[in-house]
Chimera marker file (.cmm) of the C-alpha trace (Angstrom):
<marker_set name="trace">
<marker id="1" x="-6.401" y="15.811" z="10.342" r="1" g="1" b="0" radius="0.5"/>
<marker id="2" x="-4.825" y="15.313" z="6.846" r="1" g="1" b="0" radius="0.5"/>
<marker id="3" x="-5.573" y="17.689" z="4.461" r="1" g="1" b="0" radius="0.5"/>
<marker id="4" x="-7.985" y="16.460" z="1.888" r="1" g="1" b="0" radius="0.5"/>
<marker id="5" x="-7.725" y="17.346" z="-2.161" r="1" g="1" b="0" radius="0.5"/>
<marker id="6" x="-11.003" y="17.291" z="-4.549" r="1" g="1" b="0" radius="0.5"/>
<marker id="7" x="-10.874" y="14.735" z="-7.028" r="1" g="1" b="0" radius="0.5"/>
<marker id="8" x="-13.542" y="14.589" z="-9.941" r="1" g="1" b="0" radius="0.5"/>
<marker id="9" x="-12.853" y="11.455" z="-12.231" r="1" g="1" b="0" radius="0.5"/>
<marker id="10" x="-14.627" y="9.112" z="-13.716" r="1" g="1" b="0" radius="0.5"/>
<marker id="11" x="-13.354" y="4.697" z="-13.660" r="1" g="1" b="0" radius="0.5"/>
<marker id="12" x="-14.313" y="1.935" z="-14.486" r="1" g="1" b="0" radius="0.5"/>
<marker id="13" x="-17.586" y="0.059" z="-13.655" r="1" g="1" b="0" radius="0.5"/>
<marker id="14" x="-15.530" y="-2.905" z="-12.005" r="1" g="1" b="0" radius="0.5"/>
<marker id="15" x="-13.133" y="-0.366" z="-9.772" r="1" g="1" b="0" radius="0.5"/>
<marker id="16" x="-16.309" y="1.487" z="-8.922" r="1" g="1" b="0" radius="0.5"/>
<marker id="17" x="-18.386" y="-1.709" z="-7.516" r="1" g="1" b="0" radius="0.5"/>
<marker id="18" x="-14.502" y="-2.485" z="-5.403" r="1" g="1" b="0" radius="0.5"/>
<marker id="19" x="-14.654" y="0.435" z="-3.923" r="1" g="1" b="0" radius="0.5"/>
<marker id="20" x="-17.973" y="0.750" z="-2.293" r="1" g="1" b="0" radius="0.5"/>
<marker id="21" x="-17.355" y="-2.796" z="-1.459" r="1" g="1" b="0" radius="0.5"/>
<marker id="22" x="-14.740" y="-1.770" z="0.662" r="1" g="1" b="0" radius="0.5"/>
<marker id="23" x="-17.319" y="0.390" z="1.923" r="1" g="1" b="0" radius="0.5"/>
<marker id="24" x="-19.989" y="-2.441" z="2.433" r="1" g="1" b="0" radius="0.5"/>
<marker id="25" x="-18.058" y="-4.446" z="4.246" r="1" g="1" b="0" radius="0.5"/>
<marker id="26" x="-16.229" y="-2.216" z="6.530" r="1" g="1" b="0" radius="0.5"/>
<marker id="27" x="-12.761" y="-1.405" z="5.238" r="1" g="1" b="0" radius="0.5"/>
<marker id="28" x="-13.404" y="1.982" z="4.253" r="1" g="1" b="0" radius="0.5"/>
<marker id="29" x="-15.517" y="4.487" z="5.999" r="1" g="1" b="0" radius="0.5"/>
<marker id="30" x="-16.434" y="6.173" z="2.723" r="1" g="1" b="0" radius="0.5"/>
<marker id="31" x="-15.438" y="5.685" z="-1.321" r="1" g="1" b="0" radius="0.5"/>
<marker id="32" x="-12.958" y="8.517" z="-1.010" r="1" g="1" b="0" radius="0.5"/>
<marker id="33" x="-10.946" y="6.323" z="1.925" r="1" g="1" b="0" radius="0.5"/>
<marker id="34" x="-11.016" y="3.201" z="-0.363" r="1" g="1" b="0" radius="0.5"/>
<marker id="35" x="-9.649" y="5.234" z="-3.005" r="1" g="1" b="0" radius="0.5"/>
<marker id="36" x="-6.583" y="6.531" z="-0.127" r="1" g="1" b="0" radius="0.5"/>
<marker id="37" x="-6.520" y="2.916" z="1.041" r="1" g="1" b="0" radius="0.5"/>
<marker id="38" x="-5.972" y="1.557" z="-2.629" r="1" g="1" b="0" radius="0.5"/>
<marker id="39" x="-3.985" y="4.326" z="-3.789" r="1" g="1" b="0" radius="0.5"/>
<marker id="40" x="-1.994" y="3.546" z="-0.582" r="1" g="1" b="0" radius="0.5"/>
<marker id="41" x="-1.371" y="-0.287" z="-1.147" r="1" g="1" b="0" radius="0.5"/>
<marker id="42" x="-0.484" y="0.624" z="-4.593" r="1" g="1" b="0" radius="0.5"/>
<marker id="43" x="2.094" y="2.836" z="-3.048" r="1" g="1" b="0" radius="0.5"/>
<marker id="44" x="3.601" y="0.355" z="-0.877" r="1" g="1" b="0" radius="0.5"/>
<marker id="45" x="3.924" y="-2.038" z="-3.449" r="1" g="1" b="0" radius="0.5"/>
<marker id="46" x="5.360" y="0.013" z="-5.742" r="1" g="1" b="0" radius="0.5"/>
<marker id="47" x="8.179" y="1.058" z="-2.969" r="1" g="1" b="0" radius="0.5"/>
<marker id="48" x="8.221" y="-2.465" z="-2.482" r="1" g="1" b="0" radius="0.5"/>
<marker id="49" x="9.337" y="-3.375" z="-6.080" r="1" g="1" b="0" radius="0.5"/>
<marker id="50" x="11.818" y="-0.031" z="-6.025" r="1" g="1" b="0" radius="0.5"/>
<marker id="51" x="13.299" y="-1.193" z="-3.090" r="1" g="1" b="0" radius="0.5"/>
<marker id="52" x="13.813" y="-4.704" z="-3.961" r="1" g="1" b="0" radius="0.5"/>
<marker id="53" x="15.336" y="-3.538" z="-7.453" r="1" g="1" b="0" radius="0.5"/>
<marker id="54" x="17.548" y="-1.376" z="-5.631" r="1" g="1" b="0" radius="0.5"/>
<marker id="55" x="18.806" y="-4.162" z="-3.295" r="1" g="1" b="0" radius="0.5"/>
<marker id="56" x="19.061" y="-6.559" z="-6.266" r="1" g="1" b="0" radius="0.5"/>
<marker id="57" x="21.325" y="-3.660" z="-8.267" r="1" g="1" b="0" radius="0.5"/>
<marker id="58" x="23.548" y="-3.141" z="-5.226" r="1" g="1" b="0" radius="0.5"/>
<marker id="59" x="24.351" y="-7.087" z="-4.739" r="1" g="1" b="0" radius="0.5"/>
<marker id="60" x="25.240" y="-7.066" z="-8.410" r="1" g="1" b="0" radius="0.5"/>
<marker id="61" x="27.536" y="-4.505" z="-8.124" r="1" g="1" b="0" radius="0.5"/>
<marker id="62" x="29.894" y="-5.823" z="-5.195" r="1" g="1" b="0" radius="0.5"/>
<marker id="63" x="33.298" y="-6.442" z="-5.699" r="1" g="1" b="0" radius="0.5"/>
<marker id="64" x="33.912" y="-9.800" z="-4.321" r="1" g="1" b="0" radius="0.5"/>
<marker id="65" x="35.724" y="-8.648" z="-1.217" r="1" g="1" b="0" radius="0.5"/>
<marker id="66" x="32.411" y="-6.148" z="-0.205" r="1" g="1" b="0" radius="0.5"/>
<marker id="67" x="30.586" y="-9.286" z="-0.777" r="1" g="1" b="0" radius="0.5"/>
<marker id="68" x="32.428" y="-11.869" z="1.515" r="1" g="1" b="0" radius="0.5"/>
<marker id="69" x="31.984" y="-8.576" z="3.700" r="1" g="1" b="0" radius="0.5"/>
<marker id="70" x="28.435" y="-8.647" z="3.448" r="1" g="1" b="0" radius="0.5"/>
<marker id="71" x="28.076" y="-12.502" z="3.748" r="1" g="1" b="0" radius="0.5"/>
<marker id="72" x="30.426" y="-11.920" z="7.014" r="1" g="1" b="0" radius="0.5"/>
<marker id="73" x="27.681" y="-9.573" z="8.279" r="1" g="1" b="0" radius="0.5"/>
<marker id="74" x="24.821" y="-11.642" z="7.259" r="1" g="1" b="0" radius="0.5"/>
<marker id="75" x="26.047" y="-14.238" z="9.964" r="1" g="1" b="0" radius="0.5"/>
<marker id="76" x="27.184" y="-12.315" z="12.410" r="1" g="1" b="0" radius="0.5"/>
<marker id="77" x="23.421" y="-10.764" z="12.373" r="1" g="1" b="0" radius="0.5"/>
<marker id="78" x="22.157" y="-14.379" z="11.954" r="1" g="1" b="0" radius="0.5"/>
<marker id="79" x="24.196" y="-15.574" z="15.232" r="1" g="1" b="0" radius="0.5"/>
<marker id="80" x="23.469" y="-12.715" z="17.084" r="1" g="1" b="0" radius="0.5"/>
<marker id="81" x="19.765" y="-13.577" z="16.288" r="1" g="1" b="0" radius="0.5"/>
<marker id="82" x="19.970" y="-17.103" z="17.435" r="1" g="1" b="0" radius="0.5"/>
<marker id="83" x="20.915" y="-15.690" z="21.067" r="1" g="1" b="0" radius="0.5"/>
<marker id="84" x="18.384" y="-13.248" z="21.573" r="1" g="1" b="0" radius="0.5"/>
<marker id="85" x="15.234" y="-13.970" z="23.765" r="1" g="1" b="0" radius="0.5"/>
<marker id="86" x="12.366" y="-12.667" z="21.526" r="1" g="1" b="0" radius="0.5"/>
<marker id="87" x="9.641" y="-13.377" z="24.273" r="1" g="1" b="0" radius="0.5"/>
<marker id="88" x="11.591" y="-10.887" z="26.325" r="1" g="1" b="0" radius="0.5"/>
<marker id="89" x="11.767" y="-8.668" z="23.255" r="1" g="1" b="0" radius="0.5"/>
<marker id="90" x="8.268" y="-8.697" z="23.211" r="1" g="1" b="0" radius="0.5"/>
<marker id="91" x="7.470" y="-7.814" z="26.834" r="1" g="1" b="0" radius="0.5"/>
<marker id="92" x="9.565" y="-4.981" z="26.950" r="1" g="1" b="0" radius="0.5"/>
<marker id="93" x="7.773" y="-3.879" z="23.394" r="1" g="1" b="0" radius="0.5"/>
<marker id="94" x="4.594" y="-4.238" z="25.381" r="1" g="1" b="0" radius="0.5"/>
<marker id="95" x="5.728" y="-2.529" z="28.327" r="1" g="1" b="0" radius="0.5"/>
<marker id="96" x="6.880" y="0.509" z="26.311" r="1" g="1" b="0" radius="0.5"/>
<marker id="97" x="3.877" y="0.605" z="25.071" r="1" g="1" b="0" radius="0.5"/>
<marker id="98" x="1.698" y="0.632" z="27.664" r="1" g="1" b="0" radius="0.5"/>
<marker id="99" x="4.151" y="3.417" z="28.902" r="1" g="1" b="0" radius="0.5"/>
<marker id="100" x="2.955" y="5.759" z="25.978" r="1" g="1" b="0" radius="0.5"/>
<marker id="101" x="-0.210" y="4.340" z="25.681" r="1" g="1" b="0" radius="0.5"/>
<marker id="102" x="-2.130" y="3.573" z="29.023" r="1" g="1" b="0" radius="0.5"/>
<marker id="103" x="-5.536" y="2.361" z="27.282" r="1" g="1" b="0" radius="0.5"/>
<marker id="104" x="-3.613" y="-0.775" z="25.607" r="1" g="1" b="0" radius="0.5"/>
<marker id="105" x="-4.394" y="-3.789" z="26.335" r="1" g="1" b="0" radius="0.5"/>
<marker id="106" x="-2.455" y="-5.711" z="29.172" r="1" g="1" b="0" radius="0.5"/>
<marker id="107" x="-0.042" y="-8.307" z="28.236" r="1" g="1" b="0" radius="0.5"/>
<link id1="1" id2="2" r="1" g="1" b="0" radius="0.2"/>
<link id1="2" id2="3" r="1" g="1" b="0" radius="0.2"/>
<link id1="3" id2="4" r="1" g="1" b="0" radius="0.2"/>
<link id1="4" id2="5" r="1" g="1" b="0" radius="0.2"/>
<link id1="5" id2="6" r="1" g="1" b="0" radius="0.2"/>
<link id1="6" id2="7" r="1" g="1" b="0" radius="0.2"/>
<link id1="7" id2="8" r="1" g="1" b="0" radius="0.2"/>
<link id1="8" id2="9" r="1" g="1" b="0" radius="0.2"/>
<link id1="9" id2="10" r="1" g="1" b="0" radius="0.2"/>
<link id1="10" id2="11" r="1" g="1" b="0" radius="0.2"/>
<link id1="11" id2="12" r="1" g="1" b="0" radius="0.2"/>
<link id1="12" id2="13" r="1" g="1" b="0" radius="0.2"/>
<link id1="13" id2="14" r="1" g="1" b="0" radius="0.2"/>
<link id1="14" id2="15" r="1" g="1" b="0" radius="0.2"/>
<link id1="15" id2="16" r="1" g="1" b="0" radius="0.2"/>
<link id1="16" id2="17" r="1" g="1" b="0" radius="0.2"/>
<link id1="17" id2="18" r="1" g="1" b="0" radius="0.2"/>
<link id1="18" id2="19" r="1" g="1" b="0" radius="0.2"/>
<link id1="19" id2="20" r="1" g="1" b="0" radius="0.2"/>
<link id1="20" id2="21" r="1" g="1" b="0" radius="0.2"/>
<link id1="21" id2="22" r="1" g="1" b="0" radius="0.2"/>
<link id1="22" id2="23" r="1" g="1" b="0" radius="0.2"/>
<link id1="23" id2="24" r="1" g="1" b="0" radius="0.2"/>
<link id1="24" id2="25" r="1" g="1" b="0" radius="0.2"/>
<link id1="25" id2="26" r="1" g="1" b="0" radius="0.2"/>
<link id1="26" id2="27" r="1" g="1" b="0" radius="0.2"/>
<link id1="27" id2="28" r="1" g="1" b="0" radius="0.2"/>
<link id1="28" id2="29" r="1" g="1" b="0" radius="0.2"/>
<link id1="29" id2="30" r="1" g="1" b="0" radius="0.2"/>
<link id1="30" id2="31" r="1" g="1" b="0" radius="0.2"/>
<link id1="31" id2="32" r="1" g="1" b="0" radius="0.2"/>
<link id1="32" id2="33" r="1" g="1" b="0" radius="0.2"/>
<link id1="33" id2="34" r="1" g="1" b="0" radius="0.2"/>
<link id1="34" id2="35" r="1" g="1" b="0" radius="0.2"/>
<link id1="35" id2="36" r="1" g="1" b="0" radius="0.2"/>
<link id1="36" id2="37" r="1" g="1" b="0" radius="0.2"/>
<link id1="37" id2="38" r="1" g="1" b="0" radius="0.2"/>
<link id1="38" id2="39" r="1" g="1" b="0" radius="0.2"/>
<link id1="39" id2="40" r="1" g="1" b="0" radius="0.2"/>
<link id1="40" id2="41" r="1" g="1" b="0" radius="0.2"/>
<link id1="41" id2="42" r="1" g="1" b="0" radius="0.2"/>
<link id1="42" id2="43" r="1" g="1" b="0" radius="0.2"/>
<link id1="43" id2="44" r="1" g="1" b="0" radius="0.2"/>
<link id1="44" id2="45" r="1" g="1" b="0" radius="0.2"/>
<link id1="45" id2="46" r="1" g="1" b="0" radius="0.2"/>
<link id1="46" id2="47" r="1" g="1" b="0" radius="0.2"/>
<link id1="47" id2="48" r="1" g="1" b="0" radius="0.2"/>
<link id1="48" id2="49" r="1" g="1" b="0" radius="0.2"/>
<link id1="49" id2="50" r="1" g="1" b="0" radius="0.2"/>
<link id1="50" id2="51" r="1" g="1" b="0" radius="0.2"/>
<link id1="51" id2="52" r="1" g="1" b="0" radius="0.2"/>
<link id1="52" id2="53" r="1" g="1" b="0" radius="0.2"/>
<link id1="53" id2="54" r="1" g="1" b="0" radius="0.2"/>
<link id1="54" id2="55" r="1" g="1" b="0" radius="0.2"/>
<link id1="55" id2="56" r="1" g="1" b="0" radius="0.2"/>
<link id1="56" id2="57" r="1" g="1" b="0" radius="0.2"/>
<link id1="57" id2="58" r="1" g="1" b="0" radius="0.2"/>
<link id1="58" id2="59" r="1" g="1" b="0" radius="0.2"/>
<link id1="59" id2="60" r="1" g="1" b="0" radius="0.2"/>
<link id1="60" id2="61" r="1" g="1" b="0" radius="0.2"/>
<link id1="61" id2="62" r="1" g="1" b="0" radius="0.2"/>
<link id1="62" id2="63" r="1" g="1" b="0" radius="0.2"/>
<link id1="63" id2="64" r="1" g="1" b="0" radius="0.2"/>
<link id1="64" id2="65" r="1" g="1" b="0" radius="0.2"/>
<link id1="65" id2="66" r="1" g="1" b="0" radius="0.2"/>
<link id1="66" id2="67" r="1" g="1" b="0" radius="0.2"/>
<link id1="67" id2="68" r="1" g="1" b="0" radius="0.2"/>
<link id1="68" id2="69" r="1" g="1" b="0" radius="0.2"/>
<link id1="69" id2="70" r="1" g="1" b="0" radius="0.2"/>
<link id1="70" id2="71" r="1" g="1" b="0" radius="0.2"/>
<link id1="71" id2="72" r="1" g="1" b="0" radius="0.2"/>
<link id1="72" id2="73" r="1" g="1" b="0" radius="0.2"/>
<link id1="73" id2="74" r="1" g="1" b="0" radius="0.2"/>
<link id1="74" id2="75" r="1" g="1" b="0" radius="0.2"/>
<link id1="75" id2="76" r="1" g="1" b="0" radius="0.2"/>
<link id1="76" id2="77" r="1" g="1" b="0" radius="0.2"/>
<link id1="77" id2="78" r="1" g="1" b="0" radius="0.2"/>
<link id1="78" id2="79" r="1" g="1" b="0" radius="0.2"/>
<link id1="79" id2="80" r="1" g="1" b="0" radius="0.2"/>
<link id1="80" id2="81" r="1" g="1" b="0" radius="0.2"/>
<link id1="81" id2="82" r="1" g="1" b="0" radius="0.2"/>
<link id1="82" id2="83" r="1" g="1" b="0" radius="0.2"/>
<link id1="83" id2="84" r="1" g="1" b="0" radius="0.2"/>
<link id1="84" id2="85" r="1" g="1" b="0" radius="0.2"/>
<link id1="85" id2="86" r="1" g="1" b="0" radius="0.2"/>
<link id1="86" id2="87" r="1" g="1" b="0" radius="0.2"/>
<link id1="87" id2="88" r="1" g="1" b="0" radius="0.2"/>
<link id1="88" id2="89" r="1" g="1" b="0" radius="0.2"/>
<link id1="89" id2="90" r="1" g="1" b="0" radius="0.2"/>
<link id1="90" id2="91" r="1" g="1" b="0" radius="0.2"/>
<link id1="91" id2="92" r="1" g="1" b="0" radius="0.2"/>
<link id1="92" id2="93" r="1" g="1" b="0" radius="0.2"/>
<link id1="93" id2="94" r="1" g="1" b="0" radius="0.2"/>
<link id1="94" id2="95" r="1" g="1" b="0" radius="0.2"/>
<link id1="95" id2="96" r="1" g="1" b="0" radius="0.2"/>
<link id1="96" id2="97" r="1" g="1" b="0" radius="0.2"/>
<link id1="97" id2="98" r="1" g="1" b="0" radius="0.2"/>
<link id1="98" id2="99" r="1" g="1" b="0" radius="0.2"/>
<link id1="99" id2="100" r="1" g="1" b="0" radius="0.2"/>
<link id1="100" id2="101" r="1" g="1" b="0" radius="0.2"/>
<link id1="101" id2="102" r="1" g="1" b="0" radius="0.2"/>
<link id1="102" id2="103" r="1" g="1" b="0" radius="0.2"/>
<link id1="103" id2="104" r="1" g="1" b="0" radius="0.2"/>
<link id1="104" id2="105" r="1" g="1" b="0" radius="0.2"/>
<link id1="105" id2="106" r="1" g="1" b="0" radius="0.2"/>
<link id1="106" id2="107" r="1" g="1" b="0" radius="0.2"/>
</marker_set>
Protein backbone atom coordinates (compact mmCIF):
# COMPACT_ATOMS: atom_id res chain seq x y z
CA UNK A 1 0.00 0.00 0.00
CA UNK A 2 1.49 3.49 -0.74
CA UNK A 3 2.21 5.47 1.99
CA UNK A 4 -0.22 8.27 2.43
CA UNK A 5 0.84 12.11 3.60
CA UNK A 6 -1.81 14.56 5.46
CA UNK A 7 -2.66 17.42 3.51
CA UNK A 8 -4.77 20.38 5.06
CA UNK A 9 -5.42 23.14 2.32
CA UNK A 10 -7.94 25.03 1.35
CA UNK A 11 -8.93 25.66 -3.09
CA UNK A 12 -11.00 26.95 -4.91
CA UNK A 13 -14.84 26.52 -5.05
CA UNK A 14 -14.62 25.33 -8.82
CA UNK A 15 -11.54 22.65 -8.08
CA UNK A 16 -13.52 21.59 -5.05
CA UNK A 17 -17.00 20.78 -6.99
CA UNK A 18 -14.19 18.72 -9.82
CA UNK A 19 -13.08 16.79 -7.42
CA UNK A 20 -16.00 15.21 -5.74
CA UNK A 21 -17.23 14.96 -9.22
CA UNK A 22 -14.67 12.63 -9.88
CA UNK A 23 -16.02 11.10 -6.92
CA UNK A 24 -19.75 11.13 -8.14
CA UNK A 25 -19.21 9.62 -11.05
CA UNK A 26 -16.78 6.95 -10.31
CA UNK A 27 -13.23 8.01 -11.12
CA UNK A 28 -12.08 8.44 -7.75
CA UNK A 29 -12.91 6.36 -4.79
CA UNK A 30 -12.58 9.34 -2.46
CA UNK A 31 -11.53 13.39 -2.84
CA UNK A 32 -8.05 12.55 -1.64
CA UNK A 33 -7.63 9.97 -4.89
CA UNK A 34 -8.95 12.73 -7.26
CA UNK A 35 -6.52 14.97 -5.82
CA UNK A 36 -3.51 11.85 -6.56
CA UNK A 37 -5.30 11.28 -9.87
CA UNK A 38 -5.09 15.11 -10.83
CA UNK A 39 -1.92 15.75 -9.25
CA UNK A 40 -0.88 12.66 -11.31
CA UNK A 41 -2.10 13.83 -14.86
CA UNK A 42 -0.54 17.06 -14.05
CA UNK A 43 2.61 15.11 -13.59
CA UNK A 44 2.52 13.33 -16.75
CA UNK A 45 1.93 16.25 -18.64
CA UNK A 46 4.39 18.14 -17.27
CA UNK A 47 7.07 15.17 -18.10
CA UNK A 48 5.38 15.26 -21.22
CA UNK A 49 6.28 18.93 -22.08
CA UNK A 50 10.04 18.27 -20.41
CA UNK A 51 10.48 15.52 -22.51
CA UNK A 52 9.35 16.94 -25.68
CA UNK A 53 11.59 20.16 -24.96
CA UNK A 54 14.36 17.95 -24.40
CA UNK A 55 13.90 16.07 -27.73
CA UNK A 56 13.28 19.39 -29.54
CA UNK A 57 16.84 20.83 -27.87
CA UNK A 58 18.73 17.69 -28.90
CA UNK A 59 17.50 17.83 -32.76
CA UNK A 60 18.66 21.42 -32.70
CA UNK A 61 21.85 20.67 -31.64
CA UNK A 62 22.99 17.93 -34.30
CA UNK A 63 25.72 18.44 -36.43
CA UNK A 64 24.52 17.62 -39.80
CA UNK A 65 26.34 14.32 -40.10
CA UNK A 66 24.53 13.00 -36.46
CA UNK A 67 21.50 14.12 -38.21
CA UNK A 68 21.65 12.24 -41.63
CA UNK A 69 22.61 9.56 -38.86
CA UNK A 70 19.50 9.91 -37.16
CA UNK A 71 17.32 10.25 -40.36
CA UNK A 72 19.32 6.87 -41.42
CA UNK A 73 17.91 5.31 -38.23
CA UNK A 74 14.53 6.73 -38.49
CA UNK A 75 14.09 4.45 -41.68
CA UNK A 76 15.75 1.70 -40.89
CA UNK A 77 13.20 1.58 -37.72
CA UNK A 78 10.42 2.61 -40.18
CA UNK A 79 11.30 -0.48 -42.63
CA UNK A 80 11.84 -2.75 -40.05
CA UNK A 81 8.28 -1.73 -38.89
CA UNK A 82 6.66 -2.29 -42.18
CA UNK A 83 7.79 -6.13 -41.90
CA UNK A 84 6.69 -6.96 -38.62
CA UNK A 85 3.37 -8.93 -38.00
CA UNK A 86 1.71 -6.86 -35.19
CA UNK A 87 -1.28 -9.38 -34.84
CA UNK A 88 1.40 -11.86 -33.90
CA UNK A 89 2.92 -9.20 -31.67
CA UNK A 90 -0.15 -9.06 -29.99
CA UNK A 91 -0.79 -12.76 -29.31
CA UNK A 92 2.37 -13.39 -27.89
CA UNK A 93 1.69 -10.02 -25.61
CA UNK A 94 -1.46 -11.84 -24.63
CA UNK A 95 0.05 -15.05 -24.09
CA UNK A 96 2.70 -13.59 -21.76
CA UNK A 97 0.25 -12.30 -20.06
CA UNK A 98 -1.90 -14.81 -19.31
CA UNK A 99 1.44 -16.55 -18.26
CA UNK A 100 1.81 -14.02 -15.27
CA UNK A 101 -1.60 -13.41 -14.92
CA UNK A 102 -3.98 -16.53 -15.09
CA UNK A 103 -7.36 -14.53 -14.26
CA UNK A 104 -7.00 -12.42 -17.68
CA UNK A 105 -9.19 -12.62 -20.00
CA UNK A 106 -8.70 -15.16 -22.98
CA UNK A 107 -7.73 -13.87 -26.27
Amino acid sequence: MQQRKKLSTTIGASNYAYLHSMVRAGRAESVGQAVDKTVEMARRLDNRATLERQTAAYFKGLTSKVAVEETDLEDALSNASREMDFDQVRQVSRAIQRAFDPDSPPA
